[in-house]
Residue, then its C-alpha position, 0 to 999 in steps of 0.5 A: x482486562x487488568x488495570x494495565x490495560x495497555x500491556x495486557x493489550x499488548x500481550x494479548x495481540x502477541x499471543x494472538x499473532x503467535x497462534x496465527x504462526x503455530x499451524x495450530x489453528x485451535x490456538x487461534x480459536x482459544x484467542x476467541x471467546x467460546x461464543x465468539x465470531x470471525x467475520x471476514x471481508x464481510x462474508x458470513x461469519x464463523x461463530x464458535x471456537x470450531x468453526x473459527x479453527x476451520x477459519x483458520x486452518x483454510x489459511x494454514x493449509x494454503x500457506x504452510x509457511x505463514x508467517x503473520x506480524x502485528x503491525x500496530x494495536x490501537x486502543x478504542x475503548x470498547x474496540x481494539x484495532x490490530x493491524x497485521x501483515x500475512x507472507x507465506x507460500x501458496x504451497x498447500x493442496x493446489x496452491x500455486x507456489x507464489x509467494x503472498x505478502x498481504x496487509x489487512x486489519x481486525x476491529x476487535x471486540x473484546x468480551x469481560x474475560x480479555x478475549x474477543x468476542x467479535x472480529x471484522x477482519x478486513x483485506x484487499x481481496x483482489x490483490x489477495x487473489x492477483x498475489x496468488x496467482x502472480x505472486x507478491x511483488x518484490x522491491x526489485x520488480x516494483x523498482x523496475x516497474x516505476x521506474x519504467x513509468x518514471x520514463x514513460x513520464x519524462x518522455x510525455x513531458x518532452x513531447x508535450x503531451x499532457x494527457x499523456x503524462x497525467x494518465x501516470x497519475x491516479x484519478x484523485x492524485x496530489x501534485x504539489x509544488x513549491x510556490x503554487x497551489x496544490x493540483x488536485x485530481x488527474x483530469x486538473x493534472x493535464x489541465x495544469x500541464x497543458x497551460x505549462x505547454x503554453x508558456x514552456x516548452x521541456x526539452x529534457x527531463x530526467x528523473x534520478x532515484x535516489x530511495x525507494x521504500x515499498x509498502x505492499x500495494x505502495x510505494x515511497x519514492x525519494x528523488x531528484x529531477x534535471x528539466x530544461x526548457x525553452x520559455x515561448x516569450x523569449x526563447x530564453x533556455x531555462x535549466x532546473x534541478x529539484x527534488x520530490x518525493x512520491x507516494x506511488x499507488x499500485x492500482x487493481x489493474x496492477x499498474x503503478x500510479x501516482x497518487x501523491x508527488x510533492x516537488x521541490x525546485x533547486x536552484x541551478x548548479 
């Protein structure tokens, strides 16, 4: 590497992220040192330029369209990080005409003349697999999908079935809310919720979106709630608005969980 090391860095993982768009799998391998090795999802590695060109090739030909960004490169010294995101159509020989967005990362490392000279590739298989087969989920599709579970947890917190409601959760979710500490973990989660029941009863809840960003296999939700609830003690009816904003998770069984909601609790109109 030159002195400007950040910028030949850069220059680099475009060039890198270029070869990966050209359908020319030998301008992948020229990334590569001549000794150089691509070891993916910890199989057994492709070492040599032409076996990193066939490495290659297996992608370009399953997904003619391909289309590979780089989604950040981060400098470690004597590694180098560069995060990617691949979509392409599954139109190759056999393919199965879905559409395929996938994330995953290298760690890099790189030899004196500025090329690599061993790549860890990593990315999630399963979802790799699923994607193949059913195809990438859109926002759309993914908007529809939590806000069925949105509903299906309005629903558990009406009835008071706190199992219920914690099963939207993943097994080591965040719940946090403002003026308590955070619950962590689904089975503290229907813990939390069933002492809720002993003092309150909910009838009605209702969740409003207001923005959902989808990020692969996750999601960033921004909404508000209305509650009404009934205090045991008194009887008294208790009306709440809040805001909260959830990180959702899309799990191997293809289902939306939330692995991280953080509530906060307006007064009342």
């Amino acid at each position: 590497m030159s002195d400007d090391r950040p910028t030949q860095l850069r220059k680099f993982g475009e060039r890198y992220t270029a070869a990966w768009c050209s359908q020319n799998p030998e301008s992948v391998a020229a990334c590569y040192a001549p000794n150089g090795s691509l070891t993916i999802n910890g199989g057994a590695p492709a070492v040599g330029r032409a076996a990193i060109s066939e490495s290659a090739r297996s992608f370009m030909t399953a997904f003619p369209d391909m289309v590979v960004s780089m989604d950040d490169l981060l400098d470690l010294g004597d590694r180098v990080i560069y995060r990617w995101t691949l979509a392409g159509t599954n139109s190759g020989p056999d393919g199965t005409g879905k559409r395929v967005r996938i994330r995953g990362f290298e760690d890099w490392t790189m030899s004196a003349d500025g090329l690599v000279a061993a790549s860890l590739g990593s990315y999630d298989a399963a979802e790799y697999a699923r994607q193949v087969e059913r195809g990438a989920e859109s926002a759309e599709e993914a908007g529809r999908a939590i806000a069925v579970v949105n509903a299906a947890l309005d629903r558990a917190l009406v009835s008071g079935t706190p199992e219920d409601a914690a099963a939207h959760f993943t097994v080591d979710a965040l719940l946090g809310e403002s003026g308590m500490a955070d619950v962590v973990g689904r089975t503290a989660i229907a813990a939390f919720l069933t002492r809720g029941n002993q003092v309150r009863t909910v009838t009605y809840h209702l969740v409003h979106r207001e923005e959902l960003i989808l990020l692969g296999d996750r999601a960033i939700e921004f909404a508000r709630f209305d509650e009404t609830k009934i205090v045991r003690a008194n009887g008294a009816e208790v009306t709440e608005r809040g805001r909260f904003v959830t990180d959702w998770r899309r799990e191997a069984d293809g289902a939306w969980r939330i692995a991280r909601m953080v509530i906060s609790d307006l007064p009342a109109a």
